[in-house]
C-alpha positions, 0 to 999 in steps of 0.5 A: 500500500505504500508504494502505491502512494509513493508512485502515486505522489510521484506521478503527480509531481511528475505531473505538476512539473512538466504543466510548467514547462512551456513549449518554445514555437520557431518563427518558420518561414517568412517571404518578402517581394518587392511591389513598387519602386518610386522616386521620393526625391532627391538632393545634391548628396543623396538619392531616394526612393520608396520601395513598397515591400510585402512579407508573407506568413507562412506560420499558423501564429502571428509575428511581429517584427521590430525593424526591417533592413534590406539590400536592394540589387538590380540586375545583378548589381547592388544599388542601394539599402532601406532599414526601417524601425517601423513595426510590422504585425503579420496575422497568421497566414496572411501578407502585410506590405510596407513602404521603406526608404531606400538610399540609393547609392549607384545612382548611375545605374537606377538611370540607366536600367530605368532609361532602357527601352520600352520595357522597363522591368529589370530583375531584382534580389533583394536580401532581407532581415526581419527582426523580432522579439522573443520575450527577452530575446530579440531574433533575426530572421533573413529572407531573400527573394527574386523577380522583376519590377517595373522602373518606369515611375523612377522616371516620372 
């Protein structure tokens, strides 16, 4: 009879400890696309433009970035970065776009993809960090992501 209560305690301690453990969730994917790019004007010492950026979630629980940095390339070459210290929520499987102010430092080369013929898509890489924060931790999360745009309104 005692052993049975000496297991039965056990079990419910064994019980009471591991309901106070908590599971940590991974954010999993998330992906980022390039929708726009436009001049936000410019100044003797700099160049900028707006990009407008959507993020996918691919998770089954909402994520909330802290800041966003990103590198833009235009047909293979680097032309310029955006960070942006704007919160971004994302709702569980869902997109979200936000507008980030890139600083454009190979200003020859936005002219000239954006001079070239009548069709002006060029074809873009964009590496992304999305941070976020983890209770007391803060998380980064890189993305890249590749396609084509239309430079037309640069030129407006």
């Amino acid at each position: 009879m005692t052993s049975i209560r000496f297991l039965s305690v056990l079990a419910l301690l064994c019980g009471l400890l591991a309901s106070g453990c908590q599971t940590r969730y991974s954010v999993g994917e998330i992906s980022v696309s390039v929708v726009d790019l436009r001049p936000a004007g410019s100044t003797l010492l700099e160049s900028r433009a707006v990009m407008t950026v959507r993020y996918f979630n691919e998770n089954v629980v909402p994520v909330a970035f802290s800041d966003t940095s990103h590198k833009l390339y235009l047909n293979g070459s680097y032309v310029g970065k955006a960070v942006s210290n704007q919160a971004v929520g994302l709702p569980p499987a869902s997109t979200v776009t936000q507008e980030v102010v890139v600083f454009l430092e190979n200003v020859p080369l936005v002219n000239q993809l954006a001079r070239m013929g009548q069709d002006r898509s060029v074809s873009y890489k964009l590496v992304s960090v999305l941070t976020y924060r983890k209770g007391d931790d803060t998380e980064r999360i890189p993305a890249e992501a590749s396609g084509t745009i239309d430079l037309s309104t640069l030129l407006q």
